[in-house]
Backbone bond lengths (Angstrom), bond angles and torsions (degrees), N, CA, C in turn:
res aa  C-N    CA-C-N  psi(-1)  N-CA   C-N-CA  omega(-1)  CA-C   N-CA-C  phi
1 X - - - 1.442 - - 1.526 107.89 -
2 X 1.220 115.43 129.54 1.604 120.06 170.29 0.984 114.22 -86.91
3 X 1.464 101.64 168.42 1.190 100.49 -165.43 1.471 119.36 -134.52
4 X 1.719 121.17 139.07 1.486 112.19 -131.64 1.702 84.63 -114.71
5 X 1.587 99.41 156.12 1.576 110.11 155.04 1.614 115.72 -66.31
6 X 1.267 145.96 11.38 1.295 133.53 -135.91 1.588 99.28 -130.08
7 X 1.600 130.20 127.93 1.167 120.52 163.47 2.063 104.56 -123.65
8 X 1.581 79.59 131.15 2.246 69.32 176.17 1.667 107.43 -107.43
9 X 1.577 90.04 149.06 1.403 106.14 -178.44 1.549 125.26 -51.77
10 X 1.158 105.15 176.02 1.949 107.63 176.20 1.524 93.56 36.46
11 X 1.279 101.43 -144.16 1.569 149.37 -159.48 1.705 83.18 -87.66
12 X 1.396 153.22 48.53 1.259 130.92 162.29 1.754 102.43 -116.55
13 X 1.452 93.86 151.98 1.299 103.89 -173.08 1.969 108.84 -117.83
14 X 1.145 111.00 136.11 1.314 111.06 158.83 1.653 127.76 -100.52
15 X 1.120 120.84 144.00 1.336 123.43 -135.50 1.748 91.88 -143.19
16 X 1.274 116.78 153.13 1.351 129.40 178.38 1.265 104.73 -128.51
17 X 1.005 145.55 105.83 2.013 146.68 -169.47 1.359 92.80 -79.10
18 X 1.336 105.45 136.78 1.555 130.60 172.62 1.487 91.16 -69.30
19 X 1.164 114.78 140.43 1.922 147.92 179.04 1.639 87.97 -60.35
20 X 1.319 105.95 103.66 2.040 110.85 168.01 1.793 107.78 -59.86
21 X 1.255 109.29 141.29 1.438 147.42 -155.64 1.049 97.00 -59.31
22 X 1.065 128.04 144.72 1.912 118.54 -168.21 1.796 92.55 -139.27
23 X 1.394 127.27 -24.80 1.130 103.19 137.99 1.795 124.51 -175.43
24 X 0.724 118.43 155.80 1.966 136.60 -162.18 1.061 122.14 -34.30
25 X 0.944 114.89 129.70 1.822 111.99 165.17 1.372 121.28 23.02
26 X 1.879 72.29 -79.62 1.668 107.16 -165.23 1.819 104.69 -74.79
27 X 1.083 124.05 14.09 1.466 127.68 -177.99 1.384 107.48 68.17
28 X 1.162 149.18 21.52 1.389 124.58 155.23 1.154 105.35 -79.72
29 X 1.292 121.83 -178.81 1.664 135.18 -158.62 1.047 109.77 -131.51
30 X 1.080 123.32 140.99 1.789 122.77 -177.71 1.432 126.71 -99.46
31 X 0.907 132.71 95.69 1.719 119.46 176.67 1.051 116.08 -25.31
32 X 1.815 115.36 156.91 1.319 119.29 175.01 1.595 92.75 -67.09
33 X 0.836 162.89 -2.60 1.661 131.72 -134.76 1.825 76.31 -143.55
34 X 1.161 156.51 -20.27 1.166 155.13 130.75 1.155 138.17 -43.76
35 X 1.398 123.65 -25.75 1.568 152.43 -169.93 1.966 106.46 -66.44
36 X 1.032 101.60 111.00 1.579 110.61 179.01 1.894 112.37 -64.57
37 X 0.828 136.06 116.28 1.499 141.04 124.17 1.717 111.70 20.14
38 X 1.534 118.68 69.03 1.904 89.52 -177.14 1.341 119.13 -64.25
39 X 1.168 101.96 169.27 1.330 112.57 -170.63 1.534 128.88 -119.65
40 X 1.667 91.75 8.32 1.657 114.90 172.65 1.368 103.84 -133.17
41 X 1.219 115.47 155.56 1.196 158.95 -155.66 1.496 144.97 -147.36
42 X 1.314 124.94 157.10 1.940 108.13 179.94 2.115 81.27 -132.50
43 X 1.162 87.57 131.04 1.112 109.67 150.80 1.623 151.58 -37.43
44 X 1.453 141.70 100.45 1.442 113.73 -143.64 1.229 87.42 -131.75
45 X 1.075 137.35 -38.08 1.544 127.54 174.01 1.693 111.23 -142.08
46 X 1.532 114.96 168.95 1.438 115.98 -168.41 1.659 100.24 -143.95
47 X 1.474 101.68 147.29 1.816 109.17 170.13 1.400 96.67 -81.10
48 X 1.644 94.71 158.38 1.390 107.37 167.55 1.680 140.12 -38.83
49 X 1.953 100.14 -23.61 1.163 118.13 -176.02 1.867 112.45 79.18
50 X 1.548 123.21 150.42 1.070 120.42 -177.07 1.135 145.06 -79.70
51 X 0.861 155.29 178.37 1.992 132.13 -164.82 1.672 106.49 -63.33
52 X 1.540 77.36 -51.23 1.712 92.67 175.35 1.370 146.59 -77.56
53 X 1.481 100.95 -19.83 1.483 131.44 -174.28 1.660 121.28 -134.86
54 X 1.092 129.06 75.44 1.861 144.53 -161.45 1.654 84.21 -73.74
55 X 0.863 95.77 130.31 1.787 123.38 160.95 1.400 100.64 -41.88
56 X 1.930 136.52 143.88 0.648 135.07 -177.48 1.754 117.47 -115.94
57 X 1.128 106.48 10.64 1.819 118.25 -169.26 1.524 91.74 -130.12
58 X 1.310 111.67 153.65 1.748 133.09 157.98 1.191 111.79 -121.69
59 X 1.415 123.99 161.65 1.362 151.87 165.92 1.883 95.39 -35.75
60 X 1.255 93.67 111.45 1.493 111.85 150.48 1.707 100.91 104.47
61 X 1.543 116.96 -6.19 1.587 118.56 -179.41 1.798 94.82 -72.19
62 X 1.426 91.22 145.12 1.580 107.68 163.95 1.342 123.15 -74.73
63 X 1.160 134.19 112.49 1.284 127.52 -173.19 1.754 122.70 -111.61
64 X 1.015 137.95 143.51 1.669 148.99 139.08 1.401 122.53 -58.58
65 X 1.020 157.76 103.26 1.661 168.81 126.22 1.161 94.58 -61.00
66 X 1.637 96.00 170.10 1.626 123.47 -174.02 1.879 107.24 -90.80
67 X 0.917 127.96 155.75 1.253 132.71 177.46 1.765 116.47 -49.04
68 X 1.159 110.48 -38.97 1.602 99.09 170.33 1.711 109.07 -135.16
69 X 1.691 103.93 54.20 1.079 112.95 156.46 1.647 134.13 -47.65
70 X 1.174 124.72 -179.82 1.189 117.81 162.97 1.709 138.25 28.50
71 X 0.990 131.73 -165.23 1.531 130.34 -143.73 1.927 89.59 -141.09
72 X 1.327 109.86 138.04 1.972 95.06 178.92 1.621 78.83 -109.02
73 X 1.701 97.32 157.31 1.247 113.41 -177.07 2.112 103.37 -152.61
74 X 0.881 92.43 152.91 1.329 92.29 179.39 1.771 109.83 -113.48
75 X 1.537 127.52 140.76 1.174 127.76 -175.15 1.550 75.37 -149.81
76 X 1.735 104.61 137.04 1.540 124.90 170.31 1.376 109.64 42.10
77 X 1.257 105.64 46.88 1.835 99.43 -179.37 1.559 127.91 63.53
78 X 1.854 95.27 15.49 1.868 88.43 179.98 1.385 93.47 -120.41
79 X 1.104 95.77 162.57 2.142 105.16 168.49 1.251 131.57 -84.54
80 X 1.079 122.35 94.95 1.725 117.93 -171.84 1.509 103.09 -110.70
81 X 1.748 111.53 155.65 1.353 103.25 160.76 1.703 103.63 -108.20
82 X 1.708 103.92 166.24 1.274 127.39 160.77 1.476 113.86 -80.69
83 X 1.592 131.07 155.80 1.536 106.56 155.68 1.417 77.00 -177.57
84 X 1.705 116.38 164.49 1.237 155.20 -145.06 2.024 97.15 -97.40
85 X 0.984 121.50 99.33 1.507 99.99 -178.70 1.464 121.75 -37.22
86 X 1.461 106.70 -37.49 1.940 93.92 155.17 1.633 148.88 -9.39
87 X 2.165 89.43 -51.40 0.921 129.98 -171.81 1.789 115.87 -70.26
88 X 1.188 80.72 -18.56 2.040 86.95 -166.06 1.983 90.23 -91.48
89 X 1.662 102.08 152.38 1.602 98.08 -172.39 1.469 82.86 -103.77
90 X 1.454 122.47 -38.85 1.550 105.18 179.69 1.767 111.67 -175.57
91 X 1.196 110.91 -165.44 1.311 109.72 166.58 1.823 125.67 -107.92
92 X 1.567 108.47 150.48 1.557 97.14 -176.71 1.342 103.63 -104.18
């Protein structure tokens, strides 16, 4: 895991998306233009969390989000998302 200049505010989480499935079970292969959105992730950095409400994931936990969680952002030419610790359903 690299390692980023980046810290997010409150309760926000930065997120690294697991590489979408390229192909099935059953071995067929999926086109790019077919390829689903994952919806898990590892964790790379965390906000401080809110007076009232502390962030519940750290740096390096595997995580689940919702399908059109979070915000995509680019840092050093890679794709990360943003999202609300709200946003995460849990850890694997």
């Amino acid at each position: 895991m690299a390692k980023i200049n980046f810290k997010p505010n409150e309760d926000r989480v930065l997120v690294e998306p697991a590489p979408a499935e390229a192909k099935t079970a059953s071995g067929i292969i999926i086109p790019d233009t077919a390829k689903e959105k994952p919806q898990k992730g590892t964790v790379i950095a965390v906000g401080e969390g809110l007076k009232d409400k502390p962030v519940t994931v750290k740096v390096g936990d595997s995580i689940l989000y919702g399908k059109y969680s979070g915000t995509e952002i680019s840092i050093d030419g890679k794709e990360y998302l943003i999202m609300r610790n709200s946003d995460i359903f849990g850890i694997i």
